[in-house]
MIGUFI-404883 format. One record per residue (C-alpha): x, y, z; residue in one letter; residue number from 1. Coordinates in nm, 2 decimals, padded with zeros to 4 digits. Example, Ala and Ser with C-alpha at 12.3 -4.5 7.8 and 13.67 -1.06 7.14 Angstrom:
REM residues 2
    east   north      up  rest   nr
   01.23  -00.45   00.78     a    1
   01.37  -00.11   00.71     s    2
This chain:
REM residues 250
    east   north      up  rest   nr
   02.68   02.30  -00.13     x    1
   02.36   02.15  -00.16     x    2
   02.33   01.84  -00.44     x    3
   02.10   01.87  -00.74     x    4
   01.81   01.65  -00.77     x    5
   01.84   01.38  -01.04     x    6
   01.60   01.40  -01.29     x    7
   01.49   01.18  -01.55     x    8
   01.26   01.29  -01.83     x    9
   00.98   01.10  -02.00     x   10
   00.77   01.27  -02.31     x   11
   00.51   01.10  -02.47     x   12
   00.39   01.20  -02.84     x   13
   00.07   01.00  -02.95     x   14
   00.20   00.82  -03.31     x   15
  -00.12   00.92  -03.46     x   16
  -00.15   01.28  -03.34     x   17
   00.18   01.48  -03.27     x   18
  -00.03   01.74  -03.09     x   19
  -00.10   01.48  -02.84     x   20
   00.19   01.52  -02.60     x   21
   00.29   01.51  -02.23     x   22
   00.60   01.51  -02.04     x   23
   00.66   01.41  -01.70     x   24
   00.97   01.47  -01.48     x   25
   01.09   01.26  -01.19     x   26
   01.31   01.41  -00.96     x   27
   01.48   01.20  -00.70     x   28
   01.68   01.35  -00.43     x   29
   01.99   01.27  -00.45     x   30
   02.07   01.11  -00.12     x   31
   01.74   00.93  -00.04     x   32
   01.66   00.84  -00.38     x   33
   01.33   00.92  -00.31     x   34
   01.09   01.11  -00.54     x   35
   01.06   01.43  -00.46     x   36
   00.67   01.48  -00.54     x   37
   00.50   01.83  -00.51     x   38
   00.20   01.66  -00.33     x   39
  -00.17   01.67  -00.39     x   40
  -00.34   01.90  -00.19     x   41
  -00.66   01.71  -00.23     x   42
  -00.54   01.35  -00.29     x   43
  -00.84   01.15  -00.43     x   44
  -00.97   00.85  -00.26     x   45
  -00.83   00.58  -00.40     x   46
  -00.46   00.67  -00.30     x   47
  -00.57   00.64   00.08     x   48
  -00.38   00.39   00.28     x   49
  -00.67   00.17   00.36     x   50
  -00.88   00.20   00.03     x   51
  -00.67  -00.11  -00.10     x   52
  -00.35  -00.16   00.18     x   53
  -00.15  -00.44   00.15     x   54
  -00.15  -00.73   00.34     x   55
   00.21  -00.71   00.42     x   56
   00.20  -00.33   00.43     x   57
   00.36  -00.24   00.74     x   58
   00.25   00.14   00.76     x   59
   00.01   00.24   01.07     x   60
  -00.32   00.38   00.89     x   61
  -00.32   00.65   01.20     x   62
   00.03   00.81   01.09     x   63
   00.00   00.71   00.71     x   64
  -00.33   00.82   00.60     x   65
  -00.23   00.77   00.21     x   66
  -00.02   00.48   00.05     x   67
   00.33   00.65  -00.08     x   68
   00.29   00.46  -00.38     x   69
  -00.03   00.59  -00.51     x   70
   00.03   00.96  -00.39     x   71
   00.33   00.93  -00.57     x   72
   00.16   00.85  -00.93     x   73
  -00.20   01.11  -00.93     x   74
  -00.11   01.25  -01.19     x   75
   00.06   01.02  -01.45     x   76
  -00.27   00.78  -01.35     x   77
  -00.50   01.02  -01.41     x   78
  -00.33   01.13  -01.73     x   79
  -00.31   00.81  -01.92     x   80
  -00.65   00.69  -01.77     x   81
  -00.88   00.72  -02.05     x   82
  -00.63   00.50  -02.29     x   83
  -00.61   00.19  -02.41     x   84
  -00.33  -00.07  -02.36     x   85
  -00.17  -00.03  -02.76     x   86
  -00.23   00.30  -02.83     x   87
   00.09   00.36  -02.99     x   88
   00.32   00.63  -02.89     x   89
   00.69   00.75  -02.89     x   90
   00.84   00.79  -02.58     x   91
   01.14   00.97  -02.53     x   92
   01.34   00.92  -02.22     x   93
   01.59   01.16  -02.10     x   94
   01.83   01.01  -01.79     x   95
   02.18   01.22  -01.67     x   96
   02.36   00.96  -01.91     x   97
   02.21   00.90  -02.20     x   98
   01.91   00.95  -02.41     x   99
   01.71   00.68  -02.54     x  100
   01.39   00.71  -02.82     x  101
   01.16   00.40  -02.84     x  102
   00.79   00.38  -03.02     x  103
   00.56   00.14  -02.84     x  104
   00.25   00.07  -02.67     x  105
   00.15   00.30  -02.41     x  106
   00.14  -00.01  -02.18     x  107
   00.51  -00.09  -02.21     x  108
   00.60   00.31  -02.20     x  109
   00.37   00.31  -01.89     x  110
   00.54   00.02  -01.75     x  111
   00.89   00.17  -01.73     x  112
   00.76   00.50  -01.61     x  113
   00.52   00.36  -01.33     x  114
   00.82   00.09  -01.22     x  115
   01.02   00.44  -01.15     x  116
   00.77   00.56  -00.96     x  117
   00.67   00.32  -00.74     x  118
   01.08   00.22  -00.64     x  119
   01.16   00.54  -00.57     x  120
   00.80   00.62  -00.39     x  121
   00.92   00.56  -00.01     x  122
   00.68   00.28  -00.02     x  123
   00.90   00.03   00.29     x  124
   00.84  -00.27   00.04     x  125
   01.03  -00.11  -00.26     x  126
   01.30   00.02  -00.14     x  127
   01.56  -00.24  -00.27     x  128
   01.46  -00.12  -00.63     x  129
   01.62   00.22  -00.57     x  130
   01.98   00.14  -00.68     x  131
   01.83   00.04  -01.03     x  132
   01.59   00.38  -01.02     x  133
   01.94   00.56  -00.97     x  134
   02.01   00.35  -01.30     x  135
   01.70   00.37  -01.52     x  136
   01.72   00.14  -01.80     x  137
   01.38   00.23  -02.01     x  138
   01.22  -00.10  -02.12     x  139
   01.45  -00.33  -02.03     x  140
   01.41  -00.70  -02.15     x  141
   01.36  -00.96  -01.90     x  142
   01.74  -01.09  -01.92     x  143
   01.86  -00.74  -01.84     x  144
   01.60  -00.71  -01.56     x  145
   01.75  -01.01  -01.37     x  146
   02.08  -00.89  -01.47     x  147
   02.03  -00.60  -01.32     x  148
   01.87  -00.71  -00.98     x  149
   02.12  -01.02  -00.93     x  150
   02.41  -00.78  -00.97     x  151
   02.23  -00.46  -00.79     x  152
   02.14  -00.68  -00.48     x  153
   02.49  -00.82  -00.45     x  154
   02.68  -00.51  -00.46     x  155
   02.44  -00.48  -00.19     x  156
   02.51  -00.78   00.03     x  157
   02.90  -00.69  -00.08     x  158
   02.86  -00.34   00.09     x  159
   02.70  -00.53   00.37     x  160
   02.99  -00.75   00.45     x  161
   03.18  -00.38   00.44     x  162
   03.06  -00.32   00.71     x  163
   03.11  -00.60   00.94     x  164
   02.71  -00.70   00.87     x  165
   02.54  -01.05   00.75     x  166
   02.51  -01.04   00.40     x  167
   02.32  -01.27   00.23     x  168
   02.52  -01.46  -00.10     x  169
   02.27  -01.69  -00.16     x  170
   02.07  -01.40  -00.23     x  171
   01.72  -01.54  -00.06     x  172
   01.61  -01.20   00.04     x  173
   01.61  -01.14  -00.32     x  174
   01.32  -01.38  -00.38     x  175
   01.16  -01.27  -00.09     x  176
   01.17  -00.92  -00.20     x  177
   01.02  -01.00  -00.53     x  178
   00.75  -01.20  -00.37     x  179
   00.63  -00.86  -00.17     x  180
   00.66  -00.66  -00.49     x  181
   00.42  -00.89  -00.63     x  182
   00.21  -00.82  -00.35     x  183
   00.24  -00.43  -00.40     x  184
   00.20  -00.47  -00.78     x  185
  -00.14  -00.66  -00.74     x  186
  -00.23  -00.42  -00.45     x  187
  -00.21  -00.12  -00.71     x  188
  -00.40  -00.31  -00.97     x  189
  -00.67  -00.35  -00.74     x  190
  -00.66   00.05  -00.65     x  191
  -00.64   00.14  -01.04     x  192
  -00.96  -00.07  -01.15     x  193
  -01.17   00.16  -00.89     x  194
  -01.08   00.42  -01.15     x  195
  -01.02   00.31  -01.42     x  196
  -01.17   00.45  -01.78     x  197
  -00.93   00.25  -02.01     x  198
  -00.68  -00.02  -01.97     x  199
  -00.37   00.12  -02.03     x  200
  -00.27   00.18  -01.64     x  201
  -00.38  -00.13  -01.53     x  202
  -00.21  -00.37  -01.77     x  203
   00.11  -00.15  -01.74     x  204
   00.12  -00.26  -01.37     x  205
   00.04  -00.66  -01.53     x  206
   00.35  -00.61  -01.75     x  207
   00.55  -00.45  -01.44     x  208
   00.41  -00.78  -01.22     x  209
   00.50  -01.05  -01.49     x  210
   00.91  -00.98  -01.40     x  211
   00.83  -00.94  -01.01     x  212
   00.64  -01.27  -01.00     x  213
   00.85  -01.47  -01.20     x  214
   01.17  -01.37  -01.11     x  215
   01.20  -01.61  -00.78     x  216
   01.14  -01.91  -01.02     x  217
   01.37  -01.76  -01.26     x  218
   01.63  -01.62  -01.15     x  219
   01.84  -01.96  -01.11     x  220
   01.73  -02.01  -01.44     x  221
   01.83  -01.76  -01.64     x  222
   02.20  -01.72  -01.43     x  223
   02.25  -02.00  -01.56     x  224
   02.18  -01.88  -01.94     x  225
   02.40  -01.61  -01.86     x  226
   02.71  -01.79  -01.71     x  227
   02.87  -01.79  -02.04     x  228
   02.94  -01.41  -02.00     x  229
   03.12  -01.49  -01.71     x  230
   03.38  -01.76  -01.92     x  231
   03.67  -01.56  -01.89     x  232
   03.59  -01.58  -01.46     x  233
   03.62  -01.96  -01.51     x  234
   03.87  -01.99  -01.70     x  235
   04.13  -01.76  -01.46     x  236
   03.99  -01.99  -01.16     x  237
   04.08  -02.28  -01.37     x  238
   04.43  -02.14  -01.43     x  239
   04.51  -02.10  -01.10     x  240
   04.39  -02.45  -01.02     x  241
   04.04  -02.37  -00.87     x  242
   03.84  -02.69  -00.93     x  243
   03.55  -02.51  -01.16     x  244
   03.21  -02.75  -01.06     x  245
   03.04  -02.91  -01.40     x  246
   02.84  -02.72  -01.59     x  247
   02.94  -02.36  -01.44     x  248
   03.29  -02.40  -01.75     x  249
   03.07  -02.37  -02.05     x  250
């Protein structure tokens, strides 16, 4: 029996004008955790490979005419293109767990959605991002961010080790990764001011770019803000007489 697609629901209602309304659905299939897009018969311009490629894209222009990413986001761009970054909206998101309600700034909305798309876009340099698109957190903080990627990337690594392959603890292809998002995110930028009417697209991409290029710079930073969730960790090593290093006990 075939799976279902997971979808995950985003509705925007304009605060000032209820009528103003749009909902998108993305639908990832289930084992490649790839959105499943419709296509474009006619994509425009701007989404084709070498209008604005990457200079770490590793896609041939002669058997990838468009860039995944772009293809994957025609329509939400061209949707929100005429608006400006704080237009103020609520946003409704709808995951296969939970429901969550939020009004905000069509840039931060924008953010969450377009950092959904482009993971799960089959774009090669994304692809690490999929296990948190399988676990959308809508507008998550910075803290939860690096939560999320630190753990996602060692359950990773973890699975890795499985399987009789390297795995990387010190978790260095998890700054290396960010440092090609942040490629990819100023890559799209550069597509999006070709078209752009107002701001909001653009600066939703900034937003989704200030966590990919700070987070090799912070990510040993803000572990260590979060080690004191991990107490009850040092304190069992410490009961069975595993020497816990300064600093790490607190």
């Amino acid at each position: 029996m075939a799976k279902e697609p997971i979808e995950i629901r985003y509705r925007f209602t304009h605060a000032g004008d209820p009528a103003m309304a749009i909902g998108f659905t993305v639908r990832l299939d289930p084992d490649t955790l790839e959105h499943m897009s419709p296509g474009t018969e006619a994509p425009p311009e701007w989404t084709r490979l070498e209008a604005e490629q990457c200079s770490h894209c590793p896609l041939d222009p002669a058997q990838h005419t468009h860039c995944p990413i772009a293809l994957s986001v025609v329509e939400l761009v061209e949707a929100f293109n005429p608006l400006l970054s704080f237009s103020e909206f609520e946003v409704t998101v709808e995951t296969p767990e939970r429901t969550i309600t939020r009004r905000t700034s069509i840039q931060k909305a924008l953010s969450s959605l377009l950092g959904l798309y482009m993971a799960t876009s089959g774009c090669p340099n994304m692809g690490l991002l999929k296990p948190m698109a399988r676990f959308h957190l809508p507008f998550a903080t910075k803290e939860e961010t690096i939560f999320r990627a630190a753990s996602s990337y060692l359950l990773g690594q973890y699975l890795l080790r499985q399987r009789g392959l390297s795995c990387d603890l010190e978790m260095n292809g998890l700054y290396e990764a960010y440092q090609r998002i942040h490629k990819v995110n100023m890559g799209m930028a550069k597509r999006l001011r070709r078209i752009a009417r107002g701001d909001a697209n653009i600066n939703a991409i900034v937003l989704l770019d200030l966590f990919a290029h700070e987070m090799p710079s912070a990510i040993d930073l803000k572990m260590r803000d979060l080690e004191y969730l991990f107490r009850a960790y040092f304190e069992e090593a410490a009961a069975e007489g595993v020497r816990v290093p300064q600093g790490q006990d607190s």
